[in-house]
C-alpha positions as CSV (number, residue, x, y, z in Angstrom):
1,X,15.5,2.9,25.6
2,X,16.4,-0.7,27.6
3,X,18.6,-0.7,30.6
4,X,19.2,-4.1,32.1
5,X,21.0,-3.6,35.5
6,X,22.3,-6.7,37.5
7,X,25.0,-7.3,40.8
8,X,26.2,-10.1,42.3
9,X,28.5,-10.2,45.4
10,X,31.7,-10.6,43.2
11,X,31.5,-7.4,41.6
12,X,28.3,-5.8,39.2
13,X,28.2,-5.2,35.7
14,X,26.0,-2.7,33.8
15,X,24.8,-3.1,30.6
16,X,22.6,-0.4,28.2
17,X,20.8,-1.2,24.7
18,X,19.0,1.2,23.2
19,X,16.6,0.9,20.1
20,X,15.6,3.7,17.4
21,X,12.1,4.2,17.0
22,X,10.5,5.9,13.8
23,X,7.7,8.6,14.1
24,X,5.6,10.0,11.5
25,X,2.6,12.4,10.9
26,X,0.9,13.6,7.9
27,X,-1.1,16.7,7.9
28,X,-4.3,17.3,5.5
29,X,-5.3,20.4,4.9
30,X,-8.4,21.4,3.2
31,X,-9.0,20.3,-0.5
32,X,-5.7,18.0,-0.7
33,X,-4.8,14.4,0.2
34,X,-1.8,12.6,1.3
35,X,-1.2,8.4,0.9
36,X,-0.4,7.2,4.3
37,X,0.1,3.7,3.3
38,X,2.3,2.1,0.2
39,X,0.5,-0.5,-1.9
40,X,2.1,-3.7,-1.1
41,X,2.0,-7.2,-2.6
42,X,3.7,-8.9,0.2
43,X,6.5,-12.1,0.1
44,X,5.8,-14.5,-2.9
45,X,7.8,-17.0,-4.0
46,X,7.4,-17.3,-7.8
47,X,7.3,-20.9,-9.8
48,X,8.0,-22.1,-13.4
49,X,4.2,-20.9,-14.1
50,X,3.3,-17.5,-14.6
51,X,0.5,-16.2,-12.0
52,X,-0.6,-13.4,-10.3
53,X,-1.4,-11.7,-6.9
54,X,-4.3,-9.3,-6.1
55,X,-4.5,-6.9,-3.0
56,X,-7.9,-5.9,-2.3
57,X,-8.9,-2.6,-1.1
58,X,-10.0,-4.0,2.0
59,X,-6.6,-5.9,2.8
60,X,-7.0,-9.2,1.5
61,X,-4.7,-11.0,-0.5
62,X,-5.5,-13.5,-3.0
63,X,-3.4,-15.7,-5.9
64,X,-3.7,-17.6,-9.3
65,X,-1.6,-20.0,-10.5
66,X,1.3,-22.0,-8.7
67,X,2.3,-18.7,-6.4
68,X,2.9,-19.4,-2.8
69,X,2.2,-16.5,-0.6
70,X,4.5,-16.1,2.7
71,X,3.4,-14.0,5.7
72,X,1.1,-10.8,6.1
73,X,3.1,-7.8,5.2
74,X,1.3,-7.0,2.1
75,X,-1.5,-4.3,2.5
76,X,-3.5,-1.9,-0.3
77,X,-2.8,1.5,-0.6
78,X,-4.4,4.5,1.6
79,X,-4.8,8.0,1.5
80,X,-6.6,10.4,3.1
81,X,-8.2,13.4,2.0
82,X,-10.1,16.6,3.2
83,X,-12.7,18.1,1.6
84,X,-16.3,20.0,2.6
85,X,-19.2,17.3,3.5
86,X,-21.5,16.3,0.0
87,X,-18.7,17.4,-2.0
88,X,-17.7,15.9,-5.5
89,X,-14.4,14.2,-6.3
90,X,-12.9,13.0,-9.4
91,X,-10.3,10.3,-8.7
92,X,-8.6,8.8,-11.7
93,X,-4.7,7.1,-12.2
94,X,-2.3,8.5,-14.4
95,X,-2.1,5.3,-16.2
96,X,-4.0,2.4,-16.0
97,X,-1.0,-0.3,-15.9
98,X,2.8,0.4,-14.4
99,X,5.6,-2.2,-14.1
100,X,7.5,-2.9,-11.0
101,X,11.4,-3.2,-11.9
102,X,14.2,-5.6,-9.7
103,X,16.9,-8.1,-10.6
104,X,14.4,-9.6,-12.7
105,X,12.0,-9.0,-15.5
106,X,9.9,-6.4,-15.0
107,X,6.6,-7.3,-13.6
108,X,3.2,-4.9,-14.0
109,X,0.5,-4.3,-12.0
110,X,-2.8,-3.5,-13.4
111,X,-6.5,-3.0,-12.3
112,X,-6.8,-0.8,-10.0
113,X,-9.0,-0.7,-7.5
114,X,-10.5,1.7,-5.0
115,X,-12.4,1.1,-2.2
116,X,-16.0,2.2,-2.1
117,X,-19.2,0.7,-2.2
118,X,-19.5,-0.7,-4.4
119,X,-15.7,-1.2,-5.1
120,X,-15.0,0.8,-8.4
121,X,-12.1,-0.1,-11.0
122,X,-9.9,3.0,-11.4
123,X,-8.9,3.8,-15.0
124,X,-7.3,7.3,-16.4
125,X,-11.5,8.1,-17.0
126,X,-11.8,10.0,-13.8
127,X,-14.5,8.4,-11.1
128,X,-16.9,10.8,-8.8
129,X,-17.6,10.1,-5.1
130,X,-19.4,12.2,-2.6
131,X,-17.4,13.4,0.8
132,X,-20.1,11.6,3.3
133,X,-18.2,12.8,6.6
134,X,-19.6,15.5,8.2
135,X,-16.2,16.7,8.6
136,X,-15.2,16.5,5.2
137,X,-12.1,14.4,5.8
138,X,-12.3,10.7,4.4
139,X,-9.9,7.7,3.4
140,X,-9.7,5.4,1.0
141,X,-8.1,2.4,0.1
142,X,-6.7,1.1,-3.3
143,X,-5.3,-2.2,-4.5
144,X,-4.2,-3.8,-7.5
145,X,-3.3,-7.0,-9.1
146,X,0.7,-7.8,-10.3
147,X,1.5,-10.2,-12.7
148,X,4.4,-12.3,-11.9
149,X,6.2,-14.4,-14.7
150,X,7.2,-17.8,-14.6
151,X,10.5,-18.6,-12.7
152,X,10.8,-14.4,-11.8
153,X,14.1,-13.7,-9.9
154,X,13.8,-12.9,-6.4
155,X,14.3,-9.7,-5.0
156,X,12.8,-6.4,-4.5
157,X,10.4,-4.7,-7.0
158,X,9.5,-1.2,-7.0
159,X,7.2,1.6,-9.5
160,X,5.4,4.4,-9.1
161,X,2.1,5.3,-10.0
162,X,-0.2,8.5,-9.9
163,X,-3.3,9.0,-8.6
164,X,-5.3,12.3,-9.0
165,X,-8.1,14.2,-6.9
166,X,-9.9,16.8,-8.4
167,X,-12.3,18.5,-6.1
168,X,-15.7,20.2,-7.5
């Protein structure tokens, strides 16, 4: 909360502003996961060409045709996990393609991507990786690419997609 006080010698005046602020936590328990972060393309501004716009796993953002990307508030996805150290996990996508729906046509985004090293493609084929933290809790990241049509309508897009753990 702000207070701002002030006084003068012709009399004082008071004056309060207060703000909301948002809080959250997410608890992992053994052999589950949870996505703390939403995949995010960021602000685009779409031309008469079609194009498209790729978040990376590790953040970066990138574009093909005559796109224009605006500020930094895109941002791959991220979960985190907990699992025994050494252990196996499948991670596969309930579909390898999903389309974002607005005002506009619908737009899909495709190619999956988690990060790893090397970085691996996600498809519905599950993947294997190997808990390496002695804890047994890990993260990951995952981005995508979108395909944006020529002259697409501006406003907000949003789909779903599923993502799958199976721990062994």
């Amino acid at each position: 909360m702000c207070a701002i006080f002030a006084s003068c010698a012709s009399g004082a005046w008071a004056q309060n502003a207060a703000e909301q602020g948002r809080s959250q936590v997410g608890v992992v328990t053994p052999l589950s996961f949870i996505q703390t972060e939403e995949l995010s393309f960021g602000q685009i501004i779409a031309s008469n060409t079609a194009g498209t716009v790729t978040v990376a796993p590790d953040g970066s953002r990138t574009r093909t045709g005559n796109i224009t990307l605006l500020g930094a508030s895109h941002q791959p996805a991220e979960f985190a996990g907990m699992g025994a150290f050494n252990q196996r996990v499948q991670v596969s996508l309930g579909s390898n393609s999903i389309f974002l729906t607005g005002p506009g046509v619908r737009m899909r985004a495709r190619t999956f991507v988690i990060g790893s090293t090397p970085t691996a493609v996600l498809t519905t084929t599950p993947r294997v990786f190997r808990i390496a933290g002695a804890t047994g809790a890990f993260r990951f990241p995952v981005g995508a690419t979108l395909e944006v049509g020529a002259n697409q309508a501006p406003g907000t897009y949003r789909g779903t997609w599923t993502i799958t753990l199976n721990y062994q």
